[in-house]
C-alpha positions, 0 to 999 in steps of 0.5 A: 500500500505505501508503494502504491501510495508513493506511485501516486504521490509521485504524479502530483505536486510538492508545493513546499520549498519550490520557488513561486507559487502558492499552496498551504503552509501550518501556522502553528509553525508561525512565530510568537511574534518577539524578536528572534535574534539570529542563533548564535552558533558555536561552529565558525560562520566562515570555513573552518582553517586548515586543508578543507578551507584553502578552496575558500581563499580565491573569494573576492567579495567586494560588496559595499558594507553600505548597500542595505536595502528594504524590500516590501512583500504583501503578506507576512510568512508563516515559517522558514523551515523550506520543508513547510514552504508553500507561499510566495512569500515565503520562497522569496525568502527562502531563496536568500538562505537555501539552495539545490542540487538543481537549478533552471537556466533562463531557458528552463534547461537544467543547471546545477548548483549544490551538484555539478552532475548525474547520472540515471540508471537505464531503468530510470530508478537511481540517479548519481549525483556528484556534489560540488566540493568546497560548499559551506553551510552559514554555520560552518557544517560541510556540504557532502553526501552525509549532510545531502542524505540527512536532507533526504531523511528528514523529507522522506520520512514519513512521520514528519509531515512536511507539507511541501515536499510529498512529490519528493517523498512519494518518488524517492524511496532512499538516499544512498551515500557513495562516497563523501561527494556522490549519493544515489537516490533510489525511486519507487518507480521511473519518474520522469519530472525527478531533475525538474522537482529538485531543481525548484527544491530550495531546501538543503539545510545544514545537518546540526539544524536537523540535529537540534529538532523541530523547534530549532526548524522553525525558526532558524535560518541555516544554509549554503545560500548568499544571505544569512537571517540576522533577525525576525520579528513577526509581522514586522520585519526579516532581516538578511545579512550577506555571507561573504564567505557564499561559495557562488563568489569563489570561481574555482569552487562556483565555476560557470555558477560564479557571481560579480564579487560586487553583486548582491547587497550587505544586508535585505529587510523584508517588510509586509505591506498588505496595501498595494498603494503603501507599497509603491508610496515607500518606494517613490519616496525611497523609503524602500527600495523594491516592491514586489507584486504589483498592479499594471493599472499602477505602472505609469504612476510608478515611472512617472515616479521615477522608479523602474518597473520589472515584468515577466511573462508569469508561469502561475494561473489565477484559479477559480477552485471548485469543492467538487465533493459539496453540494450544487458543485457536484453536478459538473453542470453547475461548474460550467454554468459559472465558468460561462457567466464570468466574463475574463477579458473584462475581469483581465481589463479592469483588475489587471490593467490588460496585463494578463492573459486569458486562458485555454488550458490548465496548463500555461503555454510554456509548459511542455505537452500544454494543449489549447481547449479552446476559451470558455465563452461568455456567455449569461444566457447560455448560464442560466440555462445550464443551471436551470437544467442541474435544478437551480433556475432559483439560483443559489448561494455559495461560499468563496475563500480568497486571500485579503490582497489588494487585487484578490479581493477585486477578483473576488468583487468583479466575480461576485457581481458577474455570478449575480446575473445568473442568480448566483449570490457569492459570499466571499471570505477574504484571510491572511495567505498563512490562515487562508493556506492552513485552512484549506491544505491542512484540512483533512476531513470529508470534503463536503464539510469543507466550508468553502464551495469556491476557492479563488487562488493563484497556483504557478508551476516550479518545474515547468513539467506537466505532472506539476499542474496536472498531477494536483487534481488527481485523488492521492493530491487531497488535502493535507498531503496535497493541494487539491483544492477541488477534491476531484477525484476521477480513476481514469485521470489518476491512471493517466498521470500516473502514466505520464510521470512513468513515461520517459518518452515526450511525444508519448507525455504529450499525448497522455496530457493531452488526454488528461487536459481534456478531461479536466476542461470537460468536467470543469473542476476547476475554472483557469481564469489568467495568466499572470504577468509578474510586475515588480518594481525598484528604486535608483539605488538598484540595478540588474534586478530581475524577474523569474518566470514564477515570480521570484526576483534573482539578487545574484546579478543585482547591484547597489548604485547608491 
């Protein structure tokens, strides 16, 4: 049973430590609000002395010690473990400190970081991976296999509960230690996305963190990353220092991977500033220095400013999530009724300024095996009629969970009044992300007593591979152990994903998603709404700052002007 479980759980997303989209995270791991100085460590903050540290001695840092910068997140973070991580908010974060084997290059090709290669057996179950020597954790622990396998230990076993990591955990049976620089990792079954996962998996932490236990995990920052946490205090502040000792600067250590020895800053505060227009204010009056997370509608009133506008074709889709498994969104009808009565284009133009795009699959087009459906129309009439045929002409009453964003609640707004011409009355809750996240991906009951009937969210994919964003909506991706939201469950599309994450050749993927992608658009359990563009924005003191494709901004190339 647990094998067939982890073959099912390989076909779906880990929504956790990977780098920019959205899901669920527990906050009963959120600190208690006081200041959180960053541990003290006994063990040296740069490479110990001796034969190991000499790699280290090429470093060239030449960061101004005056280069300290705000940036300004919308919402607050709810923990700091990378095995917890499934908020945007928090990968951002995430990223200064933790690092992977893998990585994407801004073609999407795989690059690699805390690994300099693999190898995969000819029967797709083990993969060899040689880890890059002369790496330290921020707490001065060696980066080897034994730190590496600790990792995996830690995710893969089964009775900690991660929330983030059970697309790991359901492909990788064990971590093998070969020799101080190489492990093997042994899967259940072929798993074709396996280097795309890791490569959006920021999570290695130092092995004495893993030692201390979970409270230390919770709040403690220990990794091979540029940045070290200097301090936290909740619904305040982040505080990041600059590890000039980070490896990325040393080029006989780093390689192609090394960075400017002047890039990146002394130190990054983030700050959560719910309101959209606090944000672009303290930017324009220099009292921050990046924001993040906003409105094309806002742009002009930014460069007019003086500040510079940052956008990226996004890989995350703004999702209306229908619960299935509870009452009138059970009958597929009714799903599609709602799908018809929202009108995108108008929902693009008026809450995101056009900058968005509508809509066609599940899938967004630069994933590979995406397949056009055709757009749902708008079309009121045709709503009605569909309703009235499930046995609501009398229209109804539903329950929409969303999250207290400036722009999410003018989605959730702009939808309730179009539902209102097809007698539909939507009663929108809007939550903080870290509430609204447990709420819904931690809830492990029956479905149709989940209180929500409509959850109105963003997802993007990390992995840029199909089984991410398809993989969500099969059965074994239930809440808590995964993120589908609607409950849908259909064995003939579990069989499917199951198939395509086992298949190792594309053109046979690409028909099996294709496949998958058909059955999702008809029976509509849930409704893609847009493609968004990621906006960001900063001010004089920076440039070289950059935009990911999943809404992360990268700091390796960004430098402080003054």
């Amino acid at each position: 049973m647990r094998r067939l479980l982890a073959l099912l759980l390989a076909s779906v997303m880990a929504l956790a430590v990977f780098a920019g989209c959205t899901a669920d995270t527990n906050v009963d791991d959120q600190p208690d609000g006081t200041q959180t100085e960053a541990p003290s460590n006994e063990e040296p903050t740069t490479t110990p002395s001796g034969d190991e540290g000499d790699a280290q001695e090429g470093s060239l840092c030449t960061v101004s010690e005056d280069s300290d910068i705000v940036v300004l997140n919308y919402a607050d973070i709810s923990t700091f473990f990378p095995a917890n991580i499934t908020q945007s908010t928090e990968y951002l974060l995430a990223s200064f400190a933790y690092e992977s084997l893998c990585d994407f290059n801004e073609d999407m090709s795989i690059k690699y970081v805390l690994a300099t290669g693999s190898e995969v057996s000819e029967d797709g179950l083990e993969y060899t991976f040689t880890l890059r020597e002369g790496v330290y954790f921020s707490d001065g622990a060696p980066w080897n296999a034994e730190a590496c396998k600790a990792n995996f230990d830690l995710v893969l076993d089964e009775s900690n509960a991660f929330m983030g990591v059970w697309m790991l955990s359901g492909a990788i049976e064990s971590c093998e230690v070969v020799d101080e620089y190489t492990i093997k990792l042994h899967l259940y079954a072929p798993y074709a996305p396996l280097l795309n996962v890791l490569a959006s998996y920021n999570g290695f932490v130092s092995p004495n963190l893993i030692e201390k236990g979970e409270d230390a995990w919770k709040n403690e920052v220990v990794g091979t990353g540029q940045y070290t946490l200097a301090s936290y205090t909740s619904g305040e502040s982040a505080v990041y220092e600059l590890n000039r000792d980070y490896w990325g600067y040393n080029a006989e250590i780093a390689g192609e991977n090394a960075i400017a020895s002047d890039a990146g800053f002394n130190s990054i505060t983030v700050r959560p500033v719910a309101e959209e227009s606090t944000r672009i204010a303290m930017v324009l009056s220099g009292e921050a220095d990046i924001i993040n997370s906003v409105t094309a509608t806002n742009i002009p009133n930014i460069e007019a400013g003086g500040a510079t506008v940052i956008q990226q074709p996004g890989s995350t889709i703004g999702y209306l999530y229908f619960n299935c498994q509870k009452g009138a969104l059970t009958d597929a009808r009714v799903r599609k009724a709602i799908a018809m009565a929202i009108d995108v284009d108008s929902l693009i133009n008026v809450v995101y300024g056009g900058a968005n795009q509508p809509c066609d699959s599940v899938l967004v087009p630069s994933i590979t095996s995406y397949k056009s459906m055709g757009r749902i129309e708008y079309d009121v009439e045709a709503a009605k009629a569909l309703l009235a045929e499930a046995g609501y002409s009398d229209g109804l009453t539903l329950v929409a969970w969303e999250e207290n964003d400036t722009t999410d609640i003018q989605r959730g707004e702009f939808i309730q009044q179009q539902l209102e011409q097809i007698g539909i009355t939507l009663e929108i809750y809007p939550m903080e992300s870290g509430i609204l996240a447990t709420r819904v991906g931690a809830f492990d009951g029956d479905p149709a007593e989940q209180e929500y009937d409509l959850y109105i969210r963003g997802y993007g994919t990390d992995t840029y591979d199909p089984d991410e964003m398809l993989g969500r909506y099969s059965t074994a991706a239930f809440t808590p152990a995964g993120s589908n939201y609607s409950f849908y469950s259909n064995p003939e599309y579990d069989a499917l994903i199951e198939q395509g994450a086992r298949a190792t050749d594309q053109a046979e993927r690409d028909e099996i998603y294709a496949q998958a992608q058909e059955i999702l658009w008809e029976e509509m359990p849930v409704f893609p709404l847009h493609v968004n563009t990621w906006i960001a924005a900063h001010g004089s003191r920076i440039e070289n700052l950059t935009y990911t494709s999943v809404g992360d901004f990268n700091f390796n190339g960004a430098r402080f002007v003054g």
